[in-house]
C-alpha positions as CSV (number, residue, x, y, z in Angstrom):
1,X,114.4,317.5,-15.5
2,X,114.6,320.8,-13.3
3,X,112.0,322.8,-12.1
4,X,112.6,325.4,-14.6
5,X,112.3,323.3,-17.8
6,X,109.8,321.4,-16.4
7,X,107.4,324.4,-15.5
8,X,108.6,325.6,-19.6
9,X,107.5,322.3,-20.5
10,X,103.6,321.8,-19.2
11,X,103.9,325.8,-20.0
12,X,104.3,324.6,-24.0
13,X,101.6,321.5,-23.3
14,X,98.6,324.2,-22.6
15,X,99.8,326.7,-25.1
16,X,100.2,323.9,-27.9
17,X,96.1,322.6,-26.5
18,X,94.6,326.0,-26.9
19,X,96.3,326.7,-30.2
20,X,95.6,322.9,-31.7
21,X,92.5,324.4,-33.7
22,X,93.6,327.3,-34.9
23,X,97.2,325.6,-35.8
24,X,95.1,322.6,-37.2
25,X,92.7,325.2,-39.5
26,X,96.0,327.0,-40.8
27,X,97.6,324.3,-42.3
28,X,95.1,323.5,-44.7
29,X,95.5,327.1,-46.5
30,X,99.3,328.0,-45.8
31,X,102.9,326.8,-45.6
32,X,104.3,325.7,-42.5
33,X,107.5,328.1,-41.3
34,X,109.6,325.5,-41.5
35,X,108.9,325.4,-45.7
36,X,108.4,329.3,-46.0
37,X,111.6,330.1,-44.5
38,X,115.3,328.7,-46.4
39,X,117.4,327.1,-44.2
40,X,120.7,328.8,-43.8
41,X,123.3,326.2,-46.0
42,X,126.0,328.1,-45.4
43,X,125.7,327.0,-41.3
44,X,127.5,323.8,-42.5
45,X,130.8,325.6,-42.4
46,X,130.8,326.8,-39.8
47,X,133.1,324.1,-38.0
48,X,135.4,324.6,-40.7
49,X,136.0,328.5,-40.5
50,X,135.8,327.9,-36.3
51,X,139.3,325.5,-36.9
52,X,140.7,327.5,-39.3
53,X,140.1,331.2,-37.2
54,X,140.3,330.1,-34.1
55,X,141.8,326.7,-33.1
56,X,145.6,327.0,-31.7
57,X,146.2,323.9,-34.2
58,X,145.7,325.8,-37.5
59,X,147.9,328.1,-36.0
60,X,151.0,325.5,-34.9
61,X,150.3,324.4,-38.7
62,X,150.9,327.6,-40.4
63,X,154.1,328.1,-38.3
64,X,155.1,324.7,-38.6
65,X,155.1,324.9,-42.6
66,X,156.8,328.7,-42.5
67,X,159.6,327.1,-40.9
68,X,160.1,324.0,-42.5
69,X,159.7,326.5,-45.9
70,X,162.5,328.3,-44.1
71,X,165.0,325.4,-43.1
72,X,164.4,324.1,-47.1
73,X,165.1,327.6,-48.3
74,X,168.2,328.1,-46.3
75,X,169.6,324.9,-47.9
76,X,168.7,326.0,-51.1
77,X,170.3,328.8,-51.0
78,X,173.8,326.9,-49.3
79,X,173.9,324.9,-52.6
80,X,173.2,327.6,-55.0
81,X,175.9,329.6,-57.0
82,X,174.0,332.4,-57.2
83,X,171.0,333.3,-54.4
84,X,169.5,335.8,-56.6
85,X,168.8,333.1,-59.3
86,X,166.7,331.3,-57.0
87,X,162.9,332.7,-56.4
88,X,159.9,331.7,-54.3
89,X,156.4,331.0,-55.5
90,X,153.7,331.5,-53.0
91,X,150.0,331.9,-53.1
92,X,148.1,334.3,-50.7
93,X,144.7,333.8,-49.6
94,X,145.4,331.2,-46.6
95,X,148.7,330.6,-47.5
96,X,150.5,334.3,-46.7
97,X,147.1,336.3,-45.7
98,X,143.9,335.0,-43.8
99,X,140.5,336.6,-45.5
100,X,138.5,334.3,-42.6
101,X,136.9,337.1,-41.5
102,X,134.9,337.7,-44.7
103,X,134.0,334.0,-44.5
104,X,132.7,334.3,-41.6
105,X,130.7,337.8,-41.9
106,X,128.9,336.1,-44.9
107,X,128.4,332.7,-43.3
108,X,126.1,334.6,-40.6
109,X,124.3,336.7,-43.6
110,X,123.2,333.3,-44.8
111,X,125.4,333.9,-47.6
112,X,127.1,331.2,-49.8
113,X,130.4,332.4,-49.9
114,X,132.2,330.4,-52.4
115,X,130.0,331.6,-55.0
116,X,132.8,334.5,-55.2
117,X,130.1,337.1,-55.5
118,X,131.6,339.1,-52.5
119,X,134.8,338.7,-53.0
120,X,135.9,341.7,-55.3
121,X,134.2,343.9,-52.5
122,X,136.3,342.3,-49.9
123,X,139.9,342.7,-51.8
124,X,138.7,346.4,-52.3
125,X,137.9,347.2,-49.1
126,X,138.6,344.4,-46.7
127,X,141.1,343.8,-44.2
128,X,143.1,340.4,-44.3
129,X,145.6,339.7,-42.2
130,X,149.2,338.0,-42.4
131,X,149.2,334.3,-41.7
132,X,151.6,333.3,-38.9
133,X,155.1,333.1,-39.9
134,X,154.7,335.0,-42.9
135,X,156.3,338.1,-42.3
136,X,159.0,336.4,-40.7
137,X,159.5,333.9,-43.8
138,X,159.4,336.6,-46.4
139,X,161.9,338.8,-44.8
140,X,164.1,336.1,-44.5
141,X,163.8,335.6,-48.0
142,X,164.2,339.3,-49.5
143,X,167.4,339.7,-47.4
144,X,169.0,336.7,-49.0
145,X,168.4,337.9,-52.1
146,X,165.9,335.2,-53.5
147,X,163.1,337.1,-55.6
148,X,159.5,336.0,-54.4
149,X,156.6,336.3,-56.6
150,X,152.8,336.2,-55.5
151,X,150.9,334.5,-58.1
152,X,147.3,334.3,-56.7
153,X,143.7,334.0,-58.3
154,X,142.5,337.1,-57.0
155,X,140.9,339.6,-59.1
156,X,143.4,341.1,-61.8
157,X,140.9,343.8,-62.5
158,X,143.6,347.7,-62.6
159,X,141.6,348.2,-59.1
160,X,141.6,345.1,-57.6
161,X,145.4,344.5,-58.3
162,X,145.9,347.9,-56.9
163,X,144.0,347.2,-53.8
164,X,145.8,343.9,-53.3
165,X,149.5,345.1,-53.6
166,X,148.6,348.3,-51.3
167,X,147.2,345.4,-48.7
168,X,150.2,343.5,-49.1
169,X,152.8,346.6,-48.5
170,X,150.4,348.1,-45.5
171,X,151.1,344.3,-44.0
172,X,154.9,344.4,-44.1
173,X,155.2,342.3,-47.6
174,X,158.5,342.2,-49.3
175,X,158.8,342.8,-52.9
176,X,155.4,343.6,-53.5
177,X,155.2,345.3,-56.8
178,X,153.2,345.2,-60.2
179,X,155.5,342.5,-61.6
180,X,155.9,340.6,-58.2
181,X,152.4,340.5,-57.9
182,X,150.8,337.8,-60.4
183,X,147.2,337.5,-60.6
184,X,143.6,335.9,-62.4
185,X,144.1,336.2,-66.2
186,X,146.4,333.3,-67.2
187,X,146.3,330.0,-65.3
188,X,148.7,329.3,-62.2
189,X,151.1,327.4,-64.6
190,X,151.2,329.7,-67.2
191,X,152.4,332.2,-64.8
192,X,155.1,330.4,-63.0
193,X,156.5,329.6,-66.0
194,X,157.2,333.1,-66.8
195,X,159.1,333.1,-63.4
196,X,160.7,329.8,-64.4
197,X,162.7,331.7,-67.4
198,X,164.9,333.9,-65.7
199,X,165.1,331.9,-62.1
200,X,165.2,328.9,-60.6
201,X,162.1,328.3,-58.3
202,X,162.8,326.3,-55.6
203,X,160.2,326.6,-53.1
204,X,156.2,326.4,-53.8
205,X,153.9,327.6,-51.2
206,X,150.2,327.0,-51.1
207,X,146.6,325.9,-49.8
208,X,145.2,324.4,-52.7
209,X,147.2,321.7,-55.0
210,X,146.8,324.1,-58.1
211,X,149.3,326.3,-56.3
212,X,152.0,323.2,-57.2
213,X,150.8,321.7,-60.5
214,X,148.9,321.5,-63.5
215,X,147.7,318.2,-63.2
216,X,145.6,319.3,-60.2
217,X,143.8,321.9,-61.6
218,X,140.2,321.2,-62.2
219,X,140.6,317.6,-61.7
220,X,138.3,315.6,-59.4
221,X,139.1,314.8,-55.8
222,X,139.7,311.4,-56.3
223,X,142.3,311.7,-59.1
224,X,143.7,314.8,-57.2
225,X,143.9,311.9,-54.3
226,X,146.2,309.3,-56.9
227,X,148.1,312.7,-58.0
228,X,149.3,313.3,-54.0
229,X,150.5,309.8,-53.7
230,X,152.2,310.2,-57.3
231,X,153.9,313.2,-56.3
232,X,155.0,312.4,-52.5
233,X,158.2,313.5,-52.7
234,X,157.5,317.0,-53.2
235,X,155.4,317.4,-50.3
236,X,157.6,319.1,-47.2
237,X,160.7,319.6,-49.2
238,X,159.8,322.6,-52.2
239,X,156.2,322.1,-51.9
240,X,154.8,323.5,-48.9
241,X,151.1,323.0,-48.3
242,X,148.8,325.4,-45.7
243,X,145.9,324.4,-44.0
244,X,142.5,325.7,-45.3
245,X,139.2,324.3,-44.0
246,X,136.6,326.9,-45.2
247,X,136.6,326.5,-48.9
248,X,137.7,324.0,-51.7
249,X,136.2,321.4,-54.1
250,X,136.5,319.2,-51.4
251,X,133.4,320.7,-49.6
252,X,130.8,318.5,-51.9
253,X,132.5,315.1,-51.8
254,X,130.5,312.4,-50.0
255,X,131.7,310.7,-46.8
256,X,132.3,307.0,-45.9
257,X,131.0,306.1,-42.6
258,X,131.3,302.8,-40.7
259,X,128.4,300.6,-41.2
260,X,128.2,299.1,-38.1
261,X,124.5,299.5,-36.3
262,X,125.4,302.7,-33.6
263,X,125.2,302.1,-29.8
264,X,125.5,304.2,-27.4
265,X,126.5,304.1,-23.9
């Protein structure tokens, strides 16, 4: 122990003895700190939104899964008759734009973010910005001629939906317009189906398995889990999943750890 924290340390010792009565008379008649003040529960993610903001892996991810979405696309489009029947379906919140800073700003107002309650304010006013490889993707894309539609479970409110397609066209978005643009009212497969009747989609892109098929939505993790290994071969070749470790259903399931007695070294 150094000087310094051992000087702080017999420091603490005599204030701790000539508060011991005082301290000892309080807790009879009111709460400790500790039970008067909340602990901040939204602290627990903050290892989550660190990796998914920060880390150069989340990165290398995202432009890993734009260009193997590219490389698929490209070989779509050599085996198709007719480019401009072929459309892509993505998602955008951590799939084609990064809302992490909103995450974050609430995180450090103790704020549970994935109650939704801020998020309205955020598409209205907030500043996302494009996930690597995006922009290039897209583009790529538009100039072949495949349509690309945005279905997303962002607000659908007149204002909101504004606000959104304005974002996406101040980012560099292609095809960004009210029909393009797809969002809350019907469910995820509702609204890919009305892009299935006039083209053939041929490229899902998402963060959360709802973004592929029905069978995930709503289900629990465990028969989401069965439902992965079902559908393997989709995974990679037109499903193409992004990485998002700040929010998801996943965030309440309990862990398995080893059972072994610890020891350390």
């Amino acid at each position: 122990m150094s000087d310094r924290f051992l000087s702080r340390a017999l420091l603490g010792l005599a204030v701790t003895a000539m508060m011991a009565p005082a301290a000892m008379a309080e807790t009879a008649t009111a709460p400790t700190a500790e039970a008067a003040v909340p602990q901040c529960q939204v602290q627990e993610y903050a290892m989550g939104l660190r990796y998914q903001q920060q880390s150069a892996e989340v990165r290398a991810l995202q432009l890993q899964a734009y260009a193997l979405a590219t490389a698929n696309l490209k070989a779509a489009i050599a085996k198709a008759e007719d480019p401009k029947k072929l459309a892509v379906v993505t998602d955008l919140d951590e799939t084609a734009i990064d809302n992490s800073a909103l995450l974050v700003r609430d995180m450090e107002k103790c704020h549970v973010y994935d109650t939704w309650d801020t998020w309205s304010d955020w598409e209205l006013h907030g500043h996302p910005t494009a996930i690597p490889g995006a922009l290039d993707f897209f583009d790529f894309a538009d100039k072949a001629g495949v349509a690309i539609y945005y279905i997303s479970d962002r607000y659908g409110e007149p204002a909101n939906k504004a606000a959104t397609v304005a974002t996406l066209k101040e980012l560099g978005f292609p095809q960004v317009s009210d029909d393009h643009v797809m969002l809350y009212g019907t469910s995820k497969a509702e609204r890919r189906a009305v892009v299935a009747k006039d083209h053939q989609i041929v490229l899902l892109l998402g963060d959360t398995l709802h973004d592929f098929d029905a069978v995930f939505r709503k289900a629990p993790t465990e028969v989401k889990r069965e439902e992965v290994g079902k559908n393997a071969a989709h995974f990679g070749a037109d499903w193409i999943v992004f990485p998002n470790s700040t929010y998801g259903d996943w965030s309440t399931a309990p862990l398995k750890a080893w059972d072994a007695p610890l020891k350390t070294e």
